[in-house]
C-alpha positions as CSV (number, residue, x, y, z in Angstrom):
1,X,-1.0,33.7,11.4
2,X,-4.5,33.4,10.0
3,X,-5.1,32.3,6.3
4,X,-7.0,35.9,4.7
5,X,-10.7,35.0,4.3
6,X,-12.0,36.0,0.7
7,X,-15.3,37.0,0.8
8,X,-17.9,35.8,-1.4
9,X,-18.8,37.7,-4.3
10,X,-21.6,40.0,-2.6
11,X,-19.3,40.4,0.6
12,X,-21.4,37.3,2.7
13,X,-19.8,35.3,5.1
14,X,-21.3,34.0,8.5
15,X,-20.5,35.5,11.1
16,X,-21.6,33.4,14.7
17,X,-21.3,34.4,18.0
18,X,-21.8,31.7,20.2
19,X,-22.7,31.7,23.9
20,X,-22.3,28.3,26.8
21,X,-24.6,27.8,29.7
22,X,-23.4,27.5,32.8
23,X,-24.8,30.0,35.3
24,X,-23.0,32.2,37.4
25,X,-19.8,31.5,35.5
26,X,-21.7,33.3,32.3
27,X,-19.3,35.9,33.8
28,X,-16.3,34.9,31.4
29,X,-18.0,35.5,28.5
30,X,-19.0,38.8,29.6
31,X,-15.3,40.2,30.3
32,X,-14.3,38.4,26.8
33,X,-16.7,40.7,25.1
34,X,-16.2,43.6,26.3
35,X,-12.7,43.5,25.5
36,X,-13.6,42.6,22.0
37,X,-16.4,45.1,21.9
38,X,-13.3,47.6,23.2
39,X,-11.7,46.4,20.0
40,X,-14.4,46.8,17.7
41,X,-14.8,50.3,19.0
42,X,-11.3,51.3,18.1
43,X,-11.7,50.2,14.7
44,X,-15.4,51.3,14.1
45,X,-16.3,54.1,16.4
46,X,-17.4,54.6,20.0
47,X,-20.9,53.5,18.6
48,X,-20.3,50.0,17.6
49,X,-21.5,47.3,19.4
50,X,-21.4,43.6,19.3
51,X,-24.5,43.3,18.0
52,X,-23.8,45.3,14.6
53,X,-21.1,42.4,13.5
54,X,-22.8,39.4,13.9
55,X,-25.6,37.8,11.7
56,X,-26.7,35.1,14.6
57,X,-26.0,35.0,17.9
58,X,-26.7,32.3,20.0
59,X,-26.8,31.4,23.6
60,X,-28.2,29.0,26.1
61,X,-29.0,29.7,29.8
62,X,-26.8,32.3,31.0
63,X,-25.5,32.6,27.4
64,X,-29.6,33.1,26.8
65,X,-29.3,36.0,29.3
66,X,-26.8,37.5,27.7
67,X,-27.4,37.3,24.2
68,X,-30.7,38.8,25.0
69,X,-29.4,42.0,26.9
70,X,-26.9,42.8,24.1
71,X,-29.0,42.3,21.3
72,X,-32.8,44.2,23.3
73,X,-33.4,47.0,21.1
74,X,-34.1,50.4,22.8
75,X,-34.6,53.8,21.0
76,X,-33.0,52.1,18.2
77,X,-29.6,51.5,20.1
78,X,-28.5,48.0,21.2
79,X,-29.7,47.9,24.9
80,X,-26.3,47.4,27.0
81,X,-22.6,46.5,26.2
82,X,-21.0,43.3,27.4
83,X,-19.8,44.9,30.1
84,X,-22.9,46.1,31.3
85,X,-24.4,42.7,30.4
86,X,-21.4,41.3,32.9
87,X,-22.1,43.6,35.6
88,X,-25.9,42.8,35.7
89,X,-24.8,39.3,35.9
90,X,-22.2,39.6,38.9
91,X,-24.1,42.5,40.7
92,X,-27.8,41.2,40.3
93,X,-27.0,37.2,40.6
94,X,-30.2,35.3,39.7
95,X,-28.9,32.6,41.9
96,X,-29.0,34.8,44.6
97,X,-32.4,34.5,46.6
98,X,-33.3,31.5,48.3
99,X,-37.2,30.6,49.7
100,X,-35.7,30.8,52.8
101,X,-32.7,29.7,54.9
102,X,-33.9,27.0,57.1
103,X,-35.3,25.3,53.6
104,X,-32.0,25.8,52.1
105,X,-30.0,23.9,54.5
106,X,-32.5,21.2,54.5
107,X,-32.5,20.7,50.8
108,X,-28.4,20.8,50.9
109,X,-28.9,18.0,53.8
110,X,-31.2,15.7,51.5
111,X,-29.7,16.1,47.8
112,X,-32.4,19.0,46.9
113,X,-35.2,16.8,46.8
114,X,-38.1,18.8,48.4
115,X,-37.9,21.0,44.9
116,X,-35.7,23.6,43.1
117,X,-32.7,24.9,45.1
118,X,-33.5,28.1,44.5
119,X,-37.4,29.9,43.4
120,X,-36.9,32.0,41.2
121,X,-38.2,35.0,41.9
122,X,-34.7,37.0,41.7
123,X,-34.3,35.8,38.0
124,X,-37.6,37.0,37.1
125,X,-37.6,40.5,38.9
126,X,-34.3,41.2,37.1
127,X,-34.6,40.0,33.8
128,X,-38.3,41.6,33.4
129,X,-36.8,45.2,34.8
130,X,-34.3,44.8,31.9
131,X,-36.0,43.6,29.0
132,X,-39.6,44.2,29.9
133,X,-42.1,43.4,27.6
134,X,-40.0,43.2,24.6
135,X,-40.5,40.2,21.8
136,X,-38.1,38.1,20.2
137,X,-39.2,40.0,16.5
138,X,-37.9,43.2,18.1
139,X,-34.1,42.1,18.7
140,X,-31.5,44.1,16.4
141,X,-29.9,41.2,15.4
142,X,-31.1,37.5,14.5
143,X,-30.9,35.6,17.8
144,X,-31.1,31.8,18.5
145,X,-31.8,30.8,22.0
146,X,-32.5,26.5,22.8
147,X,-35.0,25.4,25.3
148,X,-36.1,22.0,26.1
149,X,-39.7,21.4,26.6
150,X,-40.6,18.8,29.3
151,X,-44.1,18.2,27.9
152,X,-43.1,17.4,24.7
153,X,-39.7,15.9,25.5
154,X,-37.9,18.4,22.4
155,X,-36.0,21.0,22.2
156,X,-37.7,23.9,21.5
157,X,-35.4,26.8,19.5
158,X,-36.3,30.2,19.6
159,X,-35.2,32.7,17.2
160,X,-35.9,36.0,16.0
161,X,-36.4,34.6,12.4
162,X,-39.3,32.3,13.7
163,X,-40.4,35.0,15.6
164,X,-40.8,37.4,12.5
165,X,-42.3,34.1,10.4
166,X,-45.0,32.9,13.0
167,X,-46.5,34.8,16.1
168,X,-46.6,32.2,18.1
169,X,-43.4,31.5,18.5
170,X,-42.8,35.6,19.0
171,X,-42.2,35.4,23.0
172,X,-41.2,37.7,25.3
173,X,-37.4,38.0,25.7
174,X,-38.2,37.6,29.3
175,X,-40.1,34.1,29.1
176,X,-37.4,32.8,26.6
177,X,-34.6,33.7,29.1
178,X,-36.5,32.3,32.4
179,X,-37.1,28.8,30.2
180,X,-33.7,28.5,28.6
181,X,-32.3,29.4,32.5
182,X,-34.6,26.8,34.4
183,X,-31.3,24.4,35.2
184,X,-33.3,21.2,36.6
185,X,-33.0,21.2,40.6
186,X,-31.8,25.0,40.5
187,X,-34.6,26.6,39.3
188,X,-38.2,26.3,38.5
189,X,-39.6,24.8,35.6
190,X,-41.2,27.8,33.3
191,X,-44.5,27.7,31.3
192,X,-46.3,30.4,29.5
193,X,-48.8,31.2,26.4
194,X,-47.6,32.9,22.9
195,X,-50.9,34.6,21.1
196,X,-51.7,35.3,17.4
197,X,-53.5,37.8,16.2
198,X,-56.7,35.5,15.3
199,X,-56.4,34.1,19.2
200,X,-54.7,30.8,18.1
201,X,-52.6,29.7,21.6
202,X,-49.2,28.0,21.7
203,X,-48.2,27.0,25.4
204,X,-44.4,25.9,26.2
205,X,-43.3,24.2,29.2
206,X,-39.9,24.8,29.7
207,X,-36.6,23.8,31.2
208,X,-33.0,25.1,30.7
209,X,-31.4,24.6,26.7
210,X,-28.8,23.2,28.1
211,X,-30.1,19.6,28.8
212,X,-30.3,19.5,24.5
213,X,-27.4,22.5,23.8
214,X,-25.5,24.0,26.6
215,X,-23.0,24.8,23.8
216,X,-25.2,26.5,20.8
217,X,-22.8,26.7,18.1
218,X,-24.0,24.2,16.1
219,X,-27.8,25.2,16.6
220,X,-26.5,28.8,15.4
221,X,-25.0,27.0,12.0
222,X,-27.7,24.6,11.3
223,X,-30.6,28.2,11.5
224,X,-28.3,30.0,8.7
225,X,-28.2,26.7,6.5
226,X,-31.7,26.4,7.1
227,X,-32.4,30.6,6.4
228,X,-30.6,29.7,3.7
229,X,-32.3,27.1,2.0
230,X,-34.9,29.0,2.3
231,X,-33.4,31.8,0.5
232,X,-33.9,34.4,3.5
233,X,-33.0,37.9,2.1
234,X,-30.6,38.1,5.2
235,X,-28.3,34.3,4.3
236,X,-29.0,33.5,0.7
237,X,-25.5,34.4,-0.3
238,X,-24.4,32.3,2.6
239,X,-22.7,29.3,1.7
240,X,-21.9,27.1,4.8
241,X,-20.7,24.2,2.7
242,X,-17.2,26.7,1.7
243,X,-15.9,26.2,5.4
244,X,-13.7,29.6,4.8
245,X,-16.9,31.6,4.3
246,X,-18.0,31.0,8.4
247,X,-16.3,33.0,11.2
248,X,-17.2,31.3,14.9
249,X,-16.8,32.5,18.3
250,X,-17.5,30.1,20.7
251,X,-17.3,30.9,24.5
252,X,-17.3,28.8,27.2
253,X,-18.4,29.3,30.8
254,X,-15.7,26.6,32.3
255,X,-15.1,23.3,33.5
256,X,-13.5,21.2,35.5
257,X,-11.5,18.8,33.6
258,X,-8.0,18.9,36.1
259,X,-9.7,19.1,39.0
260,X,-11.4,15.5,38.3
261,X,-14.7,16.1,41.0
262,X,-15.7,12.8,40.6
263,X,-14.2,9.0,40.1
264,X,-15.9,5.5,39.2
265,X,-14.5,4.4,42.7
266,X,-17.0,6.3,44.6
267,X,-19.6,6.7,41.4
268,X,-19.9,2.6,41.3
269,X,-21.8,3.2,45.0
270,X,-24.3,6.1,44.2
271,X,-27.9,5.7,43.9
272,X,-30.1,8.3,42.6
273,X,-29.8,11.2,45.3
274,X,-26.0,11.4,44.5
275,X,-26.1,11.2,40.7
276,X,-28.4,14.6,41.5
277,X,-26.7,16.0,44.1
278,X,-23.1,15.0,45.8
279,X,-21.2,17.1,48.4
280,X,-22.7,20.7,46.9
281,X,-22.5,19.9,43.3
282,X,-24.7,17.7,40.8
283,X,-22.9,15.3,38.5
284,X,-25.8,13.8,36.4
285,X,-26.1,17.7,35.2
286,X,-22.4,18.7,35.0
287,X,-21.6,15.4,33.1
288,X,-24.6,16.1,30.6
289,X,-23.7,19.7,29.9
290,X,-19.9,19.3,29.5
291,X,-20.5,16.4,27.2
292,X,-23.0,18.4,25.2
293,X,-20.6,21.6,24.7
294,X,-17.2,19.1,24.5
295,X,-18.8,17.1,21.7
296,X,-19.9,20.7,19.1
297,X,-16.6,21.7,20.0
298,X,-15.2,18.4,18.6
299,X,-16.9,18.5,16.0
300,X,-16.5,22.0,14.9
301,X,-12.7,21.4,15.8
302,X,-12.3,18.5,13.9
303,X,-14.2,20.2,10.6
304,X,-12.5,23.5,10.6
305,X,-9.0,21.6,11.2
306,X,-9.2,19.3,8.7
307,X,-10.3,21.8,6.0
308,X,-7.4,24.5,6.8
309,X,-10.0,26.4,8.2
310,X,-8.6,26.2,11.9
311,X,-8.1,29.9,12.6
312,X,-12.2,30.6,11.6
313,X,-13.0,28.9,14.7
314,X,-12.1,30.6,17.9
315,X,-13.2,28.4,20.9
316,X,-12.2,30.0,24.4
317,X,-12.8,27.8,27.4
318,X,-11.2,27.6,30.8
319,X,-10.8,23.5,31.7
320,X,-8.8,24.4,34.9
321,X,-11.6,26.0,37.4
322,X,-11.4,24.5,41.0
323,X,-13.8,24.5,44.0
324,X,-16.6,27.2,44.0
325,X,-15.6,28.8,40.9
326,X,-17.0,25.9,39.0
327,X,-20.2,25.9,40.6
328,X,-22.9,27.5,38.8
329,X,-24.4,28.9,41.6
330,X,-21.6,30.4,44.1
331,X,-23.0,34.3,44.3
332,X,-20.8,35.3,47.2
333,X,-18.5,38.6,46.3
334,X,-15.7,36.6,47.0
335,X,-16.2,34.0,44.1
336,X,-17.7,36.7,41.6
337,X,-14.7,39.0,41.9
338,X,-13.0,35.7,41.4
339,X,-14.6,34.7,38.3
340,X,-14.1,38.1,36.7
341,X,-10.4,38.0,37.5
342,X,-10.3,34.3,35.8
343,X,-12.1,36.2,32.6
344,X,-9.6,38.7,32.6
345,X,-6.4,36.0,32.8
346,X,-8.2,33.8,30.1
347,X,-7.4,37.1,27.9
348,X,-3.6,36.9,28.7
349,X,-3.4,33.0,28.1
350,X,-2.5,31.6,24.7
351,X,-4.6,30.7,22.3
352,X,-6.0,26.9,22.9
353,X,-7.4,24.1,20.8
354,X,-9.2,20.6,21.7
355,X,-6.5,17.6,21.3
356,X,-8.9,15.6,19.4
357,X,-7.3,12.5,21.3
358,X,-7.4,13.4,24.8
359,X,-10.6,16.3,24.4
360,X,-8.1,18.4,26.9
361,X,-7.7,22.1,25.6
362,X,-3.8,22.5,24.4
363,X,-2.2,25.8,24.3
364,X,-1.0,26.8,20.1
365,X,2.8,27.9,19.8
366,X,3.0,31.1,17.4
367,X,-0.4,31.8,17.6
368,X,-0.1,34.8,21.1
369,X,-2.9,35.0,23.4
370,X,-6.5,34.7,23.3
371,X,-6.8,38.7,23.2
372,X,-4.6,38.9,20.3
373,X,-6.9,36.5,18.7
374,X,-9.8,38.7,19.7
375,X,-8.2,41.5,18.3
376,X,-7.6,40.0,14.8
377,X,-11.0,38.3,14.6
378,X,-12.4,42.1,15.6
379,X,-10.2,43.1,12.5
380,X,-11.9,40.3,10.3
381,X,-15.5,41.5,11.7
382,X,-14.8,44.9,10.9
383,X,-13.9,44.5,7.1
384,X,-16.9,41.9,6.5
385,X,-18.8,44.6,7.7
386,X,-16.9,47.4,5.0
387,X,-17.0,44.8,2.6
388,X,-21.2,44.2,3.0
389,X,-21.7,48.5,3.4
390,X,-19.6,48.3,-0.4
391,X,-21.5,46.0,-1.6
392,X,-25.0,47.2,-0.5
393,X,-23.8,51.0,-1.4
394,X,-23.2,49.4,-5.2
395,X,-26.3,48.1,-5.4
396,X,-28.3,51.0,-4.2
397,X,-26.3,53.2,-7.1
398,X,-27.2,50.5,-9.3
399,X,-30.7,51.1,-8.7
């Protein structure tokens, strides 16, 4: 069972919610918190929502998309649940609208190389008609979304913090979400103008967060220890150095691990076209982004493990998806319904942890499934959040 977690003395802890990339399959995450949301709700009140428990979430690419519609503000109410988050994702696919079908098939032919698979115009239409014009100051919890930008060559990490710091890095939701989505060959590169009140410009050319951070966890830790350092009204009595003080939910959007796509046999005779595109799928980006999330959750692993800290971290990942359901980009009702029934299973498996030998997820004896560990880490968020309302209630009598 999981150790207690004692709070520190003004009821602080950090609390992370962390987000994958990985397009279309953005869909797991979705199912896994609404059923925690579901949780929270029976503990807390039909009211609660995700957003209320968390001091940072973070998310890149789809993650960006989703962290950004649970955590829009709108008449003072968080702007949609997970589930509504997960239906705007499988009924409103981004990936969805092609420039046309003859240039499709001709791209598919020739490894994508006449431009982006797909143009973009879906992604904008529907992530504009949700979000609209709202800024990253205006989200009702801190949020921490990666980009990359390609004129630079760095990452580029937005956050509401920032946001509420500088005005020009206070962007539109809807700007932040196109650039972190902009997966190289799928999508369109992004680039728009922040604006400060004295007319000072800040331009960003973007691509999707996942070429620096498809898994954000990390990112989220390193912007509390910087808040802070800084001694940030909302972190200074945050201290990320007492492992036990930091609660982390990861979420993965799947791989491919047992399915084994690709082999140095036929990789030791691929030029460039195939390390971009081979038979439907694109290595050189799948192999980037799965190292990128598989080496944070090593590392977190690894920390939390060795410091008898091991139940703080909750990583949930499926390493077992096959054919189109690990494609980021299969919209067809058949494969959605499909990834929403692999959401719902990943509920009723048992909890998992990276062998930190063979990087393979292995299933934990004694520990249940990963909804019973949902269901005690929603009883964890809900007294951090009693404990804090204590605290702040003593202070106010204080006063």
């Amino acid at each position: 069972m999981p150790m207690a977690m004692s709070g520190s003395p003004s009821g602080k802890m950090a609390m992370v919610l962390s987000i994958d990339g990985g397009g279309m399959r953005g869909i797991f995450p979705g199912t896994i918190l609404a059923f925690l949301e579901s949780k929270l709700q029976e503990l807390d009140g039909s009211d609660s929502r995700i957003a209320d428990y968390f001091d940072v979430i973070a998310g890149t690419s789809t993650g960006g998309l989703v962290t950004a519609m649970i955590s829009a503000p709108n008449k003072g109410k968080f702007f949609m649940s997970p589930e509504h988050a997960k239906n705007n994702l499988k009924e409103e696919s981004a990936m969805k609208k092609c420039r046309n079908d003859l240039i499709s098939s001709i791209k598919s032919s020739v490894g994508a190389i006449m431009g982006p698979k797909y143009d973009g115009e879906k992604l904008r239409s529907v992530v504009h008609g949700l979000l609209g014009d709202t800024t990253l100051s205006q989200t009702l919890t801190n949020v921490v979304v990666p980009t990359f930008d390609i004129k630079c060559l760095q990452p580029v990490i937005f956050s509401t913090n920032d946001a509420r710091a500088n005005p020009l890095k206070n962007a539109r939701l809807v700007d932040v979400c196109i650039g972190t989505s902009a997966a190289p060959t799928y999508l369109p590169a992004h680039c728009f103008e922040t604006r400060d009140e004295n007319g000072k410009t800040r331009s960003f050319d973007l691509i999707d967060g996942g070429v620096a951070a498809n898994n954000p966890t990390l990112v989220a830790l390193s912007h509390i220890r910087r808040e802070s350092l800084l001694q940030n009204e909302e972190f200074k009595y945050i201290n990320l150095r007492e492992t036990d003080r930091i609660l982390v939910l990861s979420l993965g959007t799947g791989v491919a691990k047992h399915e084994e796509k690709y082999s140095a046999a036929e990789a030791s005779r691929w030029g460039l076209i195939n390390w971009i595109f081979h038979n439907g799928f694109t290595p050189l980006i799948d192999i980037f982004s799965d190292a990128s999330s598989d080496m944070v959750d090593l590392h977190l692993s690894t920390l939390f493990q060795c410091l008898n800290c091991k139940h703080n971290y909750l990583r949930i990942q499926a390493d077992t998806l096959t054919g189109e359901e690990s494609s980021v980009d299969v919209a067809t009702p058949k494969n959605l319904q499909k990834l929403v029934e692999i959401g719902q299973t990943l509920l009723q498996k048992p909890v998992s942890r990276v062998n930190l030998e063979t990087g393979r997820f292995e299933e934990i004896e004694g520990e249940g499934t990963n909804g019973d560990a949902l269901s005690r880490f929603a009883i964890q968020l809900s007294e951090e959040r009693k404990r804090r309302r204590h605290a702040q209630s003593l202070c106010n009598s204080a006063l």
